[in-house]
C-alpha positions in Angstrom: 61.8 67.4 300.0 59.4 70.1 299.6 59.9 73.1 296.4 58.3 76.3 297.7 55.7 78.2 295.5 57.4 81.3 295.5 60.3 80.1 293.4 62.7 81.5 296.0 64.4 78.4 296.5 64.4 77.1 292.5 67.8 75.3 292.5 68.1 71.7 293.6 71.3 71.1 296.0 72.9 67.6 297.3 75.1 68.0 300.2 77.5 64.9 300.8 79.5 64.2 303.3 82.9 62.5 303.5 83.6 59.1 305.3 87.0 58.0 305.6 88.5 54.0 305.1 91.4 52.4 304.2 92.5 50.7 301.2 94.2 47.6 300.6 97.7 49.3 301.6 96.5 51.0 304.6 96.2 54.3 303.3 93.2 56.7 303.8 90.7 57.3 301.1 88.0 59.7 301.3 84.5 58.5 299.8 81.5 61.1 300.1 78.1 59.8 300.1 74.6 62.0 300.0 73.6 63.5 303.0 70.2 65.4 302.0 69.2 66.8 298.9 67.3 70.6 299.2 65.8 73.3 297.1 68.0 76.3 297.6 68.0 79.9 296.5 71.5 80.5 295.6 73.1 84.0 295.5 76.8 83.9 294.0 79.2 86.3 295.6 79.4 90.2 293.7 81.7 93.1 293.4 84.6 93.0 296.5 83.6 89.7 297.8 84.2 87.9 294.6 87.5 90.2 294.0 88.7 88.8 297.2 87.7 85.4 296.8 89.6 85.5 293.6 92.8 86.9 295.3 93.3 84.6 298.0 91.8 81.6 296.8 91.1 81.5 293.2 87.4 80.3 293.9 83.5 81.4 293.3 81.9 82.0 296.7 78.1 81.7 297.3 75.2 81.2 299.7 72.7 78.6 300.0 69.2 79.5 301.2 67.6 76.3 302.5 64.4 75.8 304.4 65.4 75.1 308.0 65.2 71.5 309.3 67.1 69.3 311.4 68.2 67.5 308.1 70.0 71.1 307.4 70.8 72.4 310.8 73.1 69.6 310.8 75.3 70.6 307.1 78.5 70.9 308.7 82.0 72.6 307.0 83.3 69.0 306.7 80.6 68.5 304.1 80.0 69.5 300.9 77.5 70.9 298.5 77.1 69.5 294.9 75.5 71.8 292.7 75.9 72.9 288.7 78.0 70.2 287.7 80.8 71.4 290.7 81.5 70.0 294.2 81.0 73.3 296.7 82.8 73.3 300.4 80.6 74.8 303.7 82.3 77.0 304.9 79.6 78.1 307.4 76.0 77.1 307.8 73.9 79.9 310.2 70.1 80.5 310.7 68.9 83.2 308.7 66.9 86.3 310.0 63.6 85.1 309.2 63.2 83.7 312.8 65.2 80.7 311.7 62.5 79.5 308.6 65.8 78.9 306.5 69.6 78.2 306.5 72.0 80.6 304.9 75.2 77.8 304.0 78.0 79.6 302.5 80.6 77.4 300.4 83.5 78.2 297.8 83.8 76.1 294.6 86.4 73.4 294.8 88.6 74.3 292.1 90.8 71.5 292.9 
């Protein structure tokens, strides 16, 4: 896990990811387990986006800025991030326009 220089990516991120077994009465139960663990630049949602996020969902929206691996290319929308004490959902995870040198993974807050 490597922390760039340039203090772009200052924010350390775990992304887990959700297995599913079954408990002693044969119901499902969700147990999420670490994945990877990044340095991220985080930029939270402003202005519209986090007016809209508000109305239909009630939850803070931002992107992740992670250097581009195979570890990350992988980060799914079934996973999650876990970052400042709250557990984030992907909702998308695309290369960025530096000729794919990073990962741009949007999530909303789990307010749940």
């Amino acid at each position: 896990m490597d922390r760039v220089n340039n203090g772009r990516r200052n924010r350390l991120i775990r992304v887990e990811r959700a297995t599913i077994t079954t408990n002693n009465y044969n119901e499902e139960v969700q147990t999420w387990g670490p994945l990877v663990s990044a340095w991220a630049r985080v930029i939270f949602a402003k202005g519209t986006e986090r007016r809209e996020a508000a109305q239909e969902q009630a939850q803070a929206a931002a992107t992740f800025i992670v250097l581009a691996n195979s570890d990350t290319a992988g980060i799914s929308v079934e996973d999650r991030i876990v970052f400042d004490g709250s557990n984030w959902n992907v909702t998308s995870n695309i290369p960025s326009e530096e000729f794919n040198a990073e990962r741009e993974i949007e999530a909303v807050r789990d307010v749940g």
